[in-house]
N, C-alpha and C positions, 0 to 999 in steps of 0.2 A: 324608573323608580320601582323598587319592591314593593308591596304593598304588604301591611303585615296589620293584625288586630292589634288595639290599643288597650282598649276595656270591654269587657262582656259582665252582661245581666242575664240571670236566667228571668222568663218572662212567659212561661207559664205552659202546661201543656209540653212540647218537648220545641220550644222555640226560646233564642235567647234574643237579644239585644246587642247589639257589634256597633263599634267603633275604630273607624280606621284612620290610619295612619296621615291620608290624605284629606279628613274631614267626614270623611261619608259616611251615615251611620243609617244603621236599621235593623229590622227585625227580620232573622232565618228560621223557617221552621224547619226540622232537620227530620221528621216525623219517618217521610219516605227514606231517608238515606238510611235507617238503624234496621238494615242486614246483612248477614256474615257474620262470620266467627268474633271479629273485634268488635263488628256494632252491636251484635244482638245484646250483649247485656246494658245497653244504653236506653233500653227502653223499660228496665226499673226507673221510675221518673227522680226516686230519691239519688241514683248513681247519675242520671244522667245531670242532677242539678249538681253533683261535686266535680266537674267541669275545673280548669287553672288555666290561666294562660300561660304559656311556655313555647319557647321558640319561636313565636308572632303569631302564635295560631290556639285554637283551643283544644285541648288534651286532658284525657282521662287516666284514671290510676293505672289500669288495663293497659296502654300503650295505646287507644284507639285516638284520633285527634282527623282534625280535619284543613288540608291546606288551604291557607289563607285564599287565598286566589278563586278556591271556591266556595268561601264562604263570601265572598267580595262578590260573584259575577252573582249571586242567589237575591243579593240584597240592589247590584245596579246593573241590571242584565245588559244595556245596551251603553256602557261608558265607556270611556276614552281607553282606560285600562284593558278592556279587554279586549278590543280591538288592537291595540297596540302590542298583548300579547299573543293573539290569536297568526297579527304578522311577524312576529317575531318566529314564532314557531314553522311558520310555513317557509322561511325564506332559509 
């Protein structure tokens, strides 16, 4: 299965609200993730709240975004998902 975002809230501070494709939903803070060239201007809180979903994941005007996959393992660290991509990848 892909996993991909369904809907996102911004929810305050530089965390949103996710919703995925499989049911699982919760709140990522992305605080530590906004450095480098593409994140740093993610931490104006007004740019980071104009966030779109685009291609199952969330994306900014900038071209910064974040794959689904790890915005999935932030919110279920220890699911089915990610074990099953963790062997996929090793095999």
């Amino acid at each position: 299965m892909f996993i991909h975002v369904t809907n996102a809230r911004y929810s305050g501070e530089y965390k949103i609200w996710l919703s995925f494709n499989d049911g699982t939903e919760g709140e990522v803070d992305l605080a530590s993730e906004l450095y480098g060239q593409v994140f740093e201007p993610l931490k104006d809180k007004e740019f980071f709240k104009s966030f779109e979903l685009e291609g199952h994941t969330l994306s900014w005007s900038n071209g910064a975004d974040f794959a689904p996959e790890f915005l999935y393992e932030q919110i279920a660290p220890n699911s089915t998902f990610k074990r099953s991509f963790a062997n996929a990848q090793s095999a």
